[in-house]
N, CA, C and O atoms as CSV, one atom per row, in Angstrom:
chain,resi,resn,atom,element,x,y,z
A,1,UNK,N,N,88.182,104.272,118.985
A,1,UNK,CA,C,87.700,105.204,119.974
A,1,UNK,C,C,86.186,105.340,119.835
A,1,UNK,O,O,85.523,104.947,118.875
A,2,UNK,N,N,85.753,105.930,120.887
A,2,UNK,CA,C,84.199,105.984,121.043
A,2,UNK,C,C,83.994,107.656,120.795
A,2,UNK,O,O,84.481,108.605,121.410
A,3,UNK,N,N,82.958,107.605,119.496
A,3,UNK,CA,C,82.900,108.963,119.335
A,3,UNK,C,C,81.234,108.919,119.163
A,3,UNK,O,O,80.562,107.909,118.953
A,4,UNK,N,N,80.740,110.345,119.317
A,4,UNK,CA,C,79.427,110.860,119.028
A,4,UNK,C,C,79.516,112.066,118.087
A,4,UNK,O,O,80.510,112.793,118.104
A,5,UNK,N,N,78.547,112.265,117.321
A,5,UNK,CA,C,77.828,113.333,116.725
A,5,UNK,C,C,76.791,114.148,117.361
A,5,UNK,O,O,75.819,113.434,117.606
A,6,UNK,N,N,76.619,115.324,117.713
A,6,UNK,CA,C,76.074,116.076,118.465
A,6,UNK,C,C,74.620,116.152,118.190
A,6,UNK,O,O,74.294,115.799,117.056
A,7,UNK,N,N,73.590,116.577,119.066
A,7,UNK,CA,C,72.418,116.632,118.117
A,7,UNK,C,C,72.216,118.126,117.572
A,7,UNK,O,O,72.800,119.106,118.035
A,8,UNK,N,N,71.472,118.142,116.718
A,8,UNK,CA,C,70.770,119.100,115.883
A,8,UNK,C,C,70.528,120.324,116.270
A,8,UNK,O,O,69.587,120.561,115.512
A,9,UNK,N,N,70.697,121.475,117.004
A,9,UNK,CA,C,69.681,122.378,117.310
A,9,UNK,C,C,69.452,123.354,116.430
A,9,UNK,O,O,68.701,124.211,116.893
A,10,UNK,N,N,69.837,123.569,115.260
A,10,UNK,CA,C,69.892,124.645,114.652
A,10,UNK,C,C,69.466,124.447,113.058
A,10,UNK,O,O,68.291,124.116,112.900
A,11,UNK,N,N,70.219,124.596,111.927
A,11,UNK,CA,C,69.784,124.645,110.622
A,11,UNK,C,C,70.093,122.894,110.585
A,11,UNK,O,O,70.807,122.438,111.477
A,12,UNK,N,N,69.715,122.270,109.878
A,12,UNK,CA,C,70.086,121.019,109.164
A,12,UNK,C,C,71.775,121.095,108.835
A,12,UNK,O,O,72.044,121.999,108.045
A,13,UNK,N,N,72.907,120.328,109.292
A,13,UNK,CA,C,73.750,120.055,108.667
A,13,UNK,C,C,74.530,118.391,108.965
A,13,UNK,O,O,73.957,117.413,109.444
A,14,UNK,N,N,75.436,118.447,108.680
A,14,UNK,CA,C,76.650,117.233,108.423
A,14,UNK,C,C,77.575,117.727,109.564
A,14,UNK,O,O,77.901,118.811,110.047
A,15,UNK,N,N,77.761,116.812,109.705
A,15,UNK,CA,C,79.381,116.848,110.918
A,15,UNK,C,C,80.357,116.802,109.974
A,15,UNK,O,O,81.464,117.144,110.390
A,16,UNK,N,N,80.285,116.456,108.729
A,16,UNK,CA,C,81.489,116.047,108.000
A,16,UNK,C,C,81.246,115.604,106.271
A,16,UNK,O,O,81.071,114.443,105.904
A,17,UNK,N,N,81.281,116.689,105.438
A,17,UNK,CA,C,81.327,116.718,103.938
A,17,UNK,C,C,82.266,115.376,103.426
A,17,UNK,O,O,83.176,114.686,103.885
A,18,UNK,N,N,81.596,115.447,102.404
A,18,UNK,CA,C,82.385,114.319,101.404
A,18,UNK,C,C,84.546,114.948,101.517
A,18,UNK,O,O,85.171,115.993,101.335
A,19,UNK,N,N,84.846,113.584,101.894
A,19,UNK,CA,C,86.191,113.938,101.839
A,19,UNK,C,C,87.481,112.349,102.009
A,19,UNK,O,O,86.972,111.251,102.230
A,20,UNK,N,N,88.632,112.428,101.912
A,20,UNK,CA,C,89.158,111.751,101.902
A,20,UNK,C,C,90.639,111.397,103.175
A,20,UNK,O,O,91.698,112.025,103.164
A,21,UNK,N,N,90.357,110.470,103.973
A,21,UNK,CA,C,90.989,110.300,105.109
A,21,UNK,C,C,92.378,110.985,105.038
A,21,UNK,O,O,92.449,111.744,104.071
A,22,UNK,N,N,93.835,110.914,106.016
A,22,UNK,CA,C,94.484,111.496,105.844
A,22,UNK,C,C,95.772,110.456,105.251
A,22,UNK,O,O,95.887,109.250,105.468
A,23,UNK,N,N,96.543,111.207,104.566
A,23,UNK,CA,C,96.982,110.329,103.736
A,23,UNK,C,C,97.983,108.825,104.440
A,23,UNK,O,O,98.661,107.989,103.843
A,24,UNK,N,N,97.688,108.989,105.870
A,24,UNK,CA,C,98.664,107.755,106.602
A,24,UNK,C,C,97.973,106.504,107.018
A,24,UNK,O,O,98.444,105.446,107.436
A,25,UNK,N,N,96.677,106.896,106.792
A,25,UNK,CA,C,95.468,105.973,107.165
A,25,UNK,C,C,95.579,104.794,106.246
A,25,UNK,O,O,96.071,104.819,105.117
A,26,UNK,N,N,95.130,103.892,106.782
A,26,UNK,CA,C,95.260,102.348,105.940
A,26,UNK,C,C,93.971,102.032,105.841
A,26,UNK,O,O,93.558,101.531,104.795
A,27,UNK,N,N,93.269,102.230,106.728
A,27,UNK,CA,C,91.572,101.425,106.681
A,27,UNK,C,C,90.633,102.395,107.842
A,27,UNK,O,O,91.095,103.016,108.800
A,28,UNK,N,N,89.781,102.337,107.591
A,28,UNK,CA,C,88.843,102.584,108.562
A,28,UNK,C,C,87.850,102.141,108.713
A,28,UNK,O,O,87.163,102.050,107.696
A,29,UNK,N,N,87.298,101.677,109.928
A,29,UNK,CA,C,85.401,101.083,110.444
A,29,UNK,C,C,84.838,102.235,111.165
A,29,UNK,O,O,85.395,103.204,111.681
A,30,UNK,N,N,83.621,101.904,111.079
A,30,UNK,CA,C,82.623,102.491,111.806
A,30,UNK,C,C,81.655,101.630,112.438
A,30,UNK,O,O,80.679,101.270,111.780
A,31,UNK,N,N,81.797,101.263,113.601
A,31,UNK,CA,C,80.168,100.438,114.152
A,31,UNK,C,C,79.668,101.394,114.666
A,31,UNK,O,O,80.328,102.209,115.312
A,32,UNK,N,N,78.054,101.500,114.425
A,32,UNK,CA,C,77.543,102.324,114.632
A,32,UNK,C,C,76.249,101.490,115.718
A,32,UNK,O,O,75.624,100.448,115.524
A,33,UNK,N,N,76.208,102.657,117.098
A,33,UNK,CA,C,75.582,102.221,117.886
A,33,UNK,C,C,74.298,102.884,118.304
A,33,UNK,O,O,74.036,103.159,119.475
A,34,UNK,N,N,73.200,103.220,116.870
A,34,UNK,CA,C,71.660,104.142,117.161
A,34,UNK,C,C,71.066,103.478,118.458
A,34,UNK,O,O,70.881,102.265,118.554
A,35,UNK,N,N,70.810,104.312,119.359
A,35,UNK,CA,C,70.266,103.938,120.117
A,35,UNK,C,C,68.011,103.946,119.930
A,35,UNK,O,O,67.284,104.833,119.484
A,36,UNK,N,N,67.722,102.826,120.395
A,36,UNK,CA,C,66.643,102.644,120.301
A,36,UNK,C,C,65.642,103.785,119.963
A,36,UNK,O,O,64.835,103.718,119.036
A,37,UNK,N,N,65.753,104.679,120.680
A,37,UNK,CA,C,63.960,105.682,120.247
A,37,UNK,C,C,64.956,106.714,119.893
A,37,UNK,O,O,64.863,107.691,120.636
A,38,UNK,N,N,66.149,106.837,118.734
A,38,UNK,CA,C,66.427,107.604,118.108
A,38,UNK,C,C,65.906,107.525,116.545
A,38,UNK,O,O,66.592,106.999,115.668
A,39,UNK,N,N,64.634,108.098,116.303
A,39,UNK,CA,C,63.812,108.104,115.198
A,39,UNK,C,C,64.196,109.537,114.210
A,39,UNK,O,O,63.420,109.999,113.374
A,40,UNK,N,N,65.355,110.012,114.478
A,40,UNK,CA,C,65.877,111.101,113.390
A,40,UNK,C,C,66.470,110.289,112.297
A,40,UNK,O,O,67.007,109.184,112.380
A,41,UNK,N,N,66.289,110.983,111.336
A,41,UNK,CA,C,66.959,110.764,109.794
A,41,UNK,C,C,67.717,111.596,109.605
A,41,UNK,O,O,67.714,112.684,110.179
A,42,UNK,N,N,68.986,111.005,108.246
A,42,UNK,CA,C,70.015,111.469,107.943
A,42,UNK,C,C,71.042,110.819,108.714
A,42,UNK,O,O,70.719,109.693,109.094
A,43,UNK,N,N,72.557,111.339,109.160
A,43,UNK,CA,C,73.750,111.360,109.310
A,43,UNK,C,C,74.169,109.780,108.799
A,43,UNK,O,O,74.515,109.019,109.702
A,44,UNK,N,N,74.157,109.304,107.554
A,44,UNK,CA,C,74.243,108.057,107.461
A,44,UNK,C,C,75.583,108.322,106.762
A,44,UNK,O,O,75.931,109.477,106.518
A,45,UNK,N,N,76.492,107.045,106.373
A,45,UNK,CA,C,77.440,106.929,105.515
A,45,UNK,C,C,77.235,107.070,104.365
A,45,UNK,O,O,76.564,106.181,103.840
A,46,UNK,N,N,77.790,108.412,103.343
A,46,UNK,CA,C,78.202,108.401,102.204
A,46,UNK,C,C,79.149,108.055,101.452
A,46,UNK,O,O,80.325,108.122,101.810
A,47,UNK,N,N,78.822,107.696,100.467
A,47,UNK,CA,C,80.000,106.869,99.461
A,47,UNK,C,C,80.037,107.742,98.124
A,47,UNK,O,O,79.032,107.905,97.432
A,48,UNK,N,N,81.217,108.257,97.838
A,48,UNK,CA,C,81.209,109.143,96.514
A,48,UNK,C,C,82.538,109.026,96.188
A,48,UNK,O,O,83.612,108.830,96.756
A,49,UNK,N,N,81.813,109.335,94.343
A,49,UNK,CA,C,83.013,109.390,93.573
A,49,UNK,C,C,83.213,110.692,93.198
A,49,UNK,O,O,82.404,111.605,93.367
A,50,UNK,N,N,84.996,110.830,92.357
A,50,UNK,CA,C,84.764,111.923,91.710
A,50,UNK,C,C,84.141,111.961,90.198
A,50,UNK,O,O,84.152,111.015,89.411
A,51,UNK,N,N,83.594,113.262,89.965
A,51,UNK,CA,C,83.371,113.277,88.668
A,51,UNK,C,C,84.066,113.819,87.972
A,51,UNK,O,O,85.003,114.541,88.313
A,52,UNK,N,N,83.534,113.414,86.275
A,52,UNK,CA,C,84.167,112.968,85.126
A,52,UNK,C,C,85.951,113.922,84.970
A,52,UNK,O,O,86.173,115.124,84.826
A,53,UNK,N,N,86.780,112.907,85.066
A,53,UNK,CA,C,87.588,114.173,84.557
A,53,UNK,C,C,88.936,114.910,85.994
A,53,UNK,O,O,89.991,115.475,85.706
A,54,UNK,N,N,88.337,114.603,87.665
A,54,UNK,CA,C,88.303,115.346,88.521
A,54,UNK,C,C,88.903,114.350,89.178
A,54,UNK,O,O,88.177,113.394,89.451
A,55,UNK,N,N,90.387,114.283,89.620
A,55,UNK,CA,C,91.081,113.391,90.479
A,55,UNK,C,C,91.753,114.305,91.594
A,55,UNK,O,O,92.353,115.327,91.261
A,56,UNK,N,N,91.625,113.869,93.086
A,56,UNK,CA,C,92.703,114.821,94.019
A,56,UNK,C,C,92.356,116.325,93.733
A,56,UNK,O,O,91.905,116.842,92.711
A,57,UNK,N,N,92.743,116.939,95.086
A,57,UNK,CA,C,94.188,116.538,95.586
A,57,UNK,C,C,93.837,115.349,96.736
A,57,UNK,O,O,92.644,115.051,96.791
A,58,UNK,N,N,94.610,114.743,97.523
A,58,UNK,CA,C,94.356,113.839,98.834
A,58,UNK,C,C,94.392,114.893,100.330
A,58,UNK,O,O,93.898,114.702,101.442
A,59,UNK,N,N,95.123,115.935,99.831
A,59,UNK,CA,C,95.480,116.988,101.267
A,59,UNK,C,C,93.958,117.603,101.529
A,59,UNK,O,O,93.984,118.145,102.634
A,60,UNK,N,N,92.924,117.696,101.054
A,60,UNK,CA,C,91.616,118.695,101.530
A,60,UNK,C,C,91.140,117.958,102.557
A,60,UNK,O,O,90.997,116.748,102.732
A,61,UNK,N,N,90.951,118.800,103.121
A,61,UNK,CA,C,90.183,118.557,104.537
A,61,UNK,C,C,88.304,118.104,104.468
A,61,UNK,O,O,87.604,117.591,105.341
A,62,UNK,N,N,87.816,118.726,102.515
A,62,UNK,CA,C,86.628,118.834,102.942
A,62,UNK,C,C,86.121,118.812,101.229
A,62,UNK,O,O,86.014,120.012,100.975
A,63,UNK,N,N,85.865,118.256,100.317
A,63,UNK,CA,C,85.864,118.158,99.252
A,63,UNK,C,C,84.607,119.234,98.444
A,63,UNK,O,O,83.511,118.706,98.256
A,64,UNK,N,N,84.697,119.948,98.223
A,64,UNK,CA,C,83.529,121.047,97.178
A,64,UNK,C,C,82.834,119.455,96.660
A,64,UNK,O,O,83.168,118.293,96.425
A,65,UNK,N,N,81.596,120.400,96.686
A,65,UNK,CA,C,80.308,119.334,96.358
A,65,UNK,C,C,80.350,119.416,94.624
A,65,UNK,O,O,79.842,118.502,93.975
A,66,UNK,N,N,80.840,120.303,94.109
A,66,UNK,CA,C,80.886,120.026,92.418
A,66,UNK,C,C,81.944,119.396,91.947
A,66,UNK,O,O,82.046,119.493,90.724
A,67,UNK,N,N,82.974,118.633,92.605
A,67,UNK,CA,C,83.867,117.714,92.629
A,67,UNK,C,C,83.378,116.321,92.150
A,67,UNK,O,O,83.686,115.627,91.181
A,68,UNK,N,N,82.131,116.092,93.622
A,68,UNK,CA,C,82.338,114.818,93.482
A,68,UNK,C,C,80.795,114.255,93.602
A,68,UNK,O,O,79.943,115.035,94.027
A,69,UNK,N,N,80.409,112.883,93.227
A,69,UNK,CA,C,79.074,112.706,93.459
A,69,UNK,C,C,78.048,111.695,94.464
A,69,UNK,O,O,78.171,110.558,94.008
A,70,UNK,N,N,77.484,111.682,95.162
A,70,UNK,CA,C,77.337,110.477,95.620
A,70,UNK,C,C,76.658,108.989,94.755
A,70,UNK,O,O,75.927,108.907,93.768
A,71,UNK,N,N,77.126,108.200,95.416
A,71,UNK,CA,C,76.896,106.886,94.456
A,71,UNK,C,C,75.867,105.699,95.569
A,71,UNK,O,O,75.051,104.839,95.237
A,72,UNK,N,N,76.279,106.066,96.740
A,72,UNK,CA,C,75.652,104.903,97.742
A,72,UNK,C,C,75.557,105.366,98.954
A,72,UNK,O,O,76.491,106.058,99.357
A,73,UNK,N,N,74.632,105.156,99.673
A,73,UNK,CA,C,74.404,105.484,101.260
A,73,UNK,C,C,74.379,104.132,102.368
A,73,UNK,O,O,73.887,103.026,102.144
A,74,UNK,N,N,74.824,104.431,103.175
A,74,UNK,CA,C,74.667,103.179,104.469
A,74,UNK,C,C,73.867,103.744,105.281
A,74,UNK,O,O,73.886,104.968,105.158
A,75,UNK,N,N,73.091,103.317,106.151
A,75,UNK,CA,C,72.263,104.078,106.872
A,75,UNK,C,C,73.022,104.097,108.343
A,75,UNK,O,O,74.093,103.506,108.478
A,76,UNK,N,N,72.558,104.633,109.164
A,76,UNK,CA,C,72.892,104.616,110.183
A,76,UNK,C,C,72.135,103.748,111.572
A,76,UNK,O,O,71.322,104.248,112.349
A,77,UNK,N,N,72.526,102.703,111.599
A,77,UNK,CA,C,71.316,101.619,112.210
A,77,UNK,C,C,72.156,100.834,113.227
A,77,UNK,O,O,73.275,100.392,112.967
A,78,UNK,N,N,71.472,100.681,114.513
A,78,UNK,CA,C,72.034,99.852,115.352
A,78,UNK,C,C,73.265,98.758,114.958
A,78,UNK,O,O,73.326,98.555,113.745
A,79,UNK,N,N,73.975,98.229,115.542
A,79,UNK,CA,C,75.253,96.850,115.385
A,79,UNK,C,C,75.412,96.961,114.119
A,79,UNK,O,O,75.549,95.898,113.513
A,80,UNK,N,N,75.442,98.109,113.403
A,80,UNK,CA,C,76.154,98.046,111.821
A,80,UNK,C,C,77.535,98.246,112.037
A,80,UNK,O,O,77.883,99.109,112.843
A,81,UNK,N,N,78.529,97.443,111.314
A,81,UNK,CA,C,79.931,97.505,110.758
A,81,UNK,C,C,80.329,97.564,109.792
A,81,UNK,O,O,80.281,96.605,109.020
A,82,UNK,N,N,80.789,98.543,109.529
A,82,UNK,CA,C,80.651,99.016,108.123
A,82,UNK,C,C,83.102,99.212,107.569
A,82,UNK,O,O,83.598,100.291,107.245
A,83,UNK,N,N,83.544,98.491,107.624
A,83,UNK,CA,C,85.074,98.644,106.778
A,83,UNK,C,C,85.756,99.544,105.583
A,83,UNK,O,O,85.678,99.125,104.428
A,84,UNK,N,N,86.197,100.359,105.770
A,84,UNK,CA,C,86.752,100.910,103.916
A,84,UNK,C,C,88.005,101.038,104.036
A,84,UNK,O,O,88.568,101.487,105.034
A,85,UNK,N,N,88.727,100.511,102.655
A,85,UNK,CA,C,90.280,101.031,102.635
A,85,UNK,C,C,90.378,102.531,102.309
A,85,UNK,O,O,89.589,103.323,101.796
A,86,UNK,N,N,91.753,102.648,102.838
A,86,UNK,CA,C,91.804,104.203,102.183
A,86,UNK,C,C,92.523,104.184,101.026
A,86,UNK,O,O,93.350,103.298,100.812
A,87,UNK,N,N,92.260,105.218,100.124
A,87,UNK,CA,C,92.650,105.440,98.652
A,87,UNK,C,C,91.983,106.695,98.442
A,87,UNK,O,O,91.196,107.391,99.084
A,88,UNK,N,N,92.766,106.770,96.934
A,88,UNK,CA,C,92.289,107.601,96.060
A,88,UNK,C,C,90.692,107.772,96.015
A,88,UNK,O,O,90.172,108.866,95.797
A,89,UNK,N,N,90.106,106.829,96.196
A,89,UNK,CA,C,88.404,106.721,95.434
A,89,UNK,C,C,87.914,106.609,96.712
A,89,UNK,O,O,86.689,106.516,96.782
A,90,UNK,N,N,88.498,106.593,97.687
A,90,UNK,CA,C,88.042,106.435,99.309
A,90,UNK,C,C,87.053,107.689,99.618
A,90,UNK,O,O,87.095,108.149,100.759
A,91,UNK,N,N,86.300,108.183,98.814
A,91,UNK,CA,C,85.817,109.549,98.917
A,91,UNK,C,C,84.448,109.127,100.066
A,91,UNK,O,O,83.758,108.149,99.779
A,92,UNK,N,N,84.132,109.958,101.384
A,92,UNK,CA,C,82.862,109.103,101.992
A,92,UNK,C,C,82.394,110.320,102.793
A,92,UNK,O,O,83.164,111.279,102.850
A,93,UNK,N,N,81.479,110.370,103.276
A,93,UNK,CA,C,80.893,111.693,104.331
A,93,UNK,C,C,79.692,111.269,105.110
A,93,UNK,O,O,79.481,110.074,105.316
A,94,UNK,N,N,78.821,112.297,105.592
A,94,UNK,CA,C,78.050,112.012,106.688
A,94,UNK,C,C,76.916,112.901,105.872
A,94,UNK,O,O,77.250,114.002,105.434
A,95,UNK,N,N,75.552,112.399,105.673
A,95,UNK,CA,C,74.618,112.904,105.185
A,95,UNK,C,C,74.383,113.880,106.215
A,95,UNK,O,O,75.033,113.984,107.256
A,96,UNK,N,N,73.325,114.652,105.822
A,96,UNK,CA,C,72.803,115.722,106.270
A,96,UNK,C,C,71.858,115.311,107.510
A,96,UNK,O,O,71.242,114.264,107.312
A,97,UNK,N,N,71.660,115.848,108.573
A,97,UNK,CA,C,70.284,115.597,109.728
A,97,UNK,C,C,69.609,116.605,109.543
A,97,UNK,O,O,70.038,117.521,108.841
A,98,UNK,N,N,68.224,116.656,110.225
A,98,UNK,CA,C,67.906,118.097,110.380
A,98,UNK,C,C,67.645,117.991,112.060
A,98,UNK,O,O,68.031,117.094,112.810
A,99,UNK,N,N,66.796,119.306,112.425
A,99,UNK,CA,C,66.671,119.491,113.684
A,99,UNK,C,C,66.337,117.846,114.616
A,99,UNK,O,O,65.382,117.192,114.195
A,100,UNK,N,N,67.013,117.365,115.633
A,100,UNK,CA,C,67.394,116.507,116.511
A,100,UNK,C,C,67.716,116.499,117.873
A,100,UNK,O,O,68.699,117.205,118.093
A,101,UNK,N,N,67.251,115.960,118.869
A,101,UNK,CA,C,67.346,115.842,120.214
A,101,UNK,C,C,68.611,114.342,120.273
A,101,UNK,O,O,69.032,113.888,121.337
A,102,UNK,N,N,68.902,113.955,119.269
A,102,UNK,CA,C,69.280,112.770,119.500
A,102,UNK,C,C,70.991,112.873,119.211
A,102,UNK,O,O,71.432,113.658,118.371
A,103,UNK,N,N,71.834,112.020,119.981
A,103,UNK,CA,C,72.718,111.975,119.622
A,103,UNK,C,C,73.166,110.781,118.552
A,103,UNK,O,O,72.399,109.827,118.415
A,104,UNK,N,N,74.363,110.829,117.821
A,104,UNK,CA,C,74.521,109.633,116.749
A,104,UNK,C,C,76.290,108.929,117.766
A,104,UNK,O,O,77.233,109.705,117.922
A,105,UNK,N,N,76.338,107.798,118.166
A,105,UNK,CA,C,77.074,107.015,118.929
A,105,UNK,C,C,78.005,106.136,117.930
A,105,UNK,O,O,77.366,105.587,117.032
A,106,UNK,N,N,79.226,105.939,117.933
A,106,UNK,CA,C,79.700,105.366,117.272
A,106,UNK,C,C,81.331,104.721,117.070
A,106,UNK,O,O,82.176,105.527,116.680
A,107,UNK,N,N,81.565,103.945,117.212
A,107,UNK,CA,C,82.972,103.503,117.270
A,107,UNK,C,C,84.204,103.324,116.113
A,107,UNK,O,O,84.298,102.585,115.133
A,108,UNK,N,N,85.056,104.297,116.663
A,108,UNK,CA,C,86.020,104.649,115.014
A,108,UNK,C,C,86.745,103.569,115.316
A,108,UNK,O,O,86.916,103.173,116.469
A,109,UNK,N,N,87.322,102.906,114.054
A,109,UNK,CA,C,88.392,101.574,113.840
A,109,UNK,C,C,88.893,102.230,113.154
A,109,UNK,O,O,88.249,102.880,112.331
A,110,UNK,N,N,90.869,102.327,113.292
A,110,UNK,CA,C,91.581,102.646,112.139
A,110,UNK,C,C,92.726,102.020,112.394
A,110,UNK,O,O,93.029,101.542,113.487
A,111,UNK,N,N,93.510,101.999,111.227
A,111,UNK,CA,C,94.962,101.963,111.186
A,111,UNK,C,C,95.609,102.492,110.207
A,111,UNK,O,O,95.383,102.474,108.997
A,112,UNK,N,N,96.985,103.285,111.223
A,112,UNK,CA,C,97.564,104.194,110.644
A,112,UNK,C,C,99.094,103.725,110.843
A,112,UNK,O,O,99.659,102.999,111.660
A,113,UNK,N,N,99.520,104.504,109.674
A,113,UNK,CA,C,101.583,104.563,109.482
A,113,UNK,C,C,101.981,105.775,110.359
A,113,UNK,O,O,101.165,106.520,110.903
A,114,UNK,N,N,103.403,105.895,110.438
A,114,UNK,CA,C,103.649,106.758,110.778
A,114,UNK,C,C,103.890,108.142,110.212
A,114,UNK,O,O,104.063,109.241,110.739
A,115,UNK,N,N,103.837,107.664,108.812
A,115,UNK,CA,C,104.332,108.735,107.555
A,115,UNK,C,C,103.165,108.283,106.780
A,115,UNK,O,O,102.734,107.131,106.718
A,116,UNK,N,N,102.616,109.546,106.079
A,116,UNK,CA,C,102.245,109.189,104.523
A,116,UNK,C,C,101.859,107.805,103.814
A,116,UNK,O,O,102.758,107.185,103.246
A,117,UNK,N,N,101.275,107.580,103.820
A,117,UNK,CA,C,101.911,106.524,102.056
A,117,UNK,C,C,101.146,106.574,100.807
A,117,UNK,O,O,101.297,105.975,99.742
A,118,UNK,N,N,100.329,107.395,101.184
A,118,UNK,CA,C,98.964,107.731,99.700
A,118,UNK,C,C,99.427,109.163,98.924
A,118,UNK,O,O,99.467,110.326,99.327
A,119,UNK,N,N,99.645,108.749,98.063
A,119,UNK,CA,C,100.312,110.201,96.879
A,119,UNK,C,C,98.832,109.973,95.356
A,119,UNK,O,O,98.149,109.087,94.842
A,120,UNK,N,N,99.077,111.454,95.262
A,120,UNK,CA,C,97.663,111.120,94.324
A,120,UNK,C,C,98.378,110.543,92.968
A,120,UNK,O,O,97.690,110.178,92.015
């Protein structure tokens, strides 16, 4: 599906904290489609683990930031395709923007079961 991220008008935030897909999900993409004279920073792909010690649950909607840490960023840049399985360690989010006129464009890839199949 073709989705967007809204722009900015207010404090700096994320559309979406570090967290982990829902447990029926098999994979997910993102191509991401910045359009040309969108010169805002932030909303890029995060990649995080948990820390030391700190596994699950898989049910949160939204993972507490003293959970988990980030390890890697993707940026958010024209004809990027970016793949992840889902799992346990599947931990990923949307960096922070600040104030923005711009919207962020982007095409979700998934596949899903009909039930479950990820148990922590």
């Amino acid at each position: 599906r073709i989705e967007i991220n809204c722009p900015v008008v207010g404090a700096a935030s994320s559309p979406r904290g570090a967290h982990l897909d829902t447990a029926n999900r098999i994979y997910s993409g993102l191509l991401y489609m910045r359009h040309p004279e969108d010169d805002s920073t932030g909303g890029d792909l995060q990649l995080f683990r948990w820390k030391e010690g700190d596994v699950g649950p898989i049910d949160a909607v939204e993972l507490p930031d003293e959970r988990v840490e980030c390890v890697a960023t993707i940026p958010y840049r024209a004809n990027l395709l970016v793949f992840f399985p889902q799992g346990i360690e599947a931990i990923h989010g949307v960096s922070v923007r600040p104030l923005t006129r711009h919207f962020r464009r982007y095409v979700f890839i998934t596949a899903e079961l009909g039930e479950p199949w990820l148990t922590p």
